[in-house]
Phi, psi and omega in degrees: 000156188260131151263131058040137159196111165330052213280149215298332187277348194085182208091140167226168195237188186227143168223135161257148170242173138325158175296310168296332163108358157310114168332097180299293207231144162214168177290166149283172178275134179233167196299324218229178207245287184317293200301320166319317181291346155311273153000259198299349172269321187315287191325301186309317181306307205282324162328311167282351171259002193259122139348133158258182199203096177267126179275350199314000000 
């Protein structure tokens, strides 16, 4: 699932968790609550077409 959060500098990010409720992933901070939610349909969008690239 996708969070929502206000962040302490102002501004809010996105977090995804996990099933278990961990934390996969989180965003940068963006100004406004409407562009975070933008974040998250890209990730949605863009995610299931992404390439992995093992660096090891």
């Amino acid at each position: 699932m996708f969070e929502i959060f206000r962040a302490n500098t102002g501004g809010y990010f996105w977090r995804l968790k996990g099933v278990n409720g961990e934390t996969l992933c989180h965003s940068e901070v963006y100004t406004t609550k409407q562009s975070a939610q933008v974040g998250i349909d890209a990730v949605k969008r863009i995610a299931p077409l992404a390439p992995v690239h093992d660096r090891t």
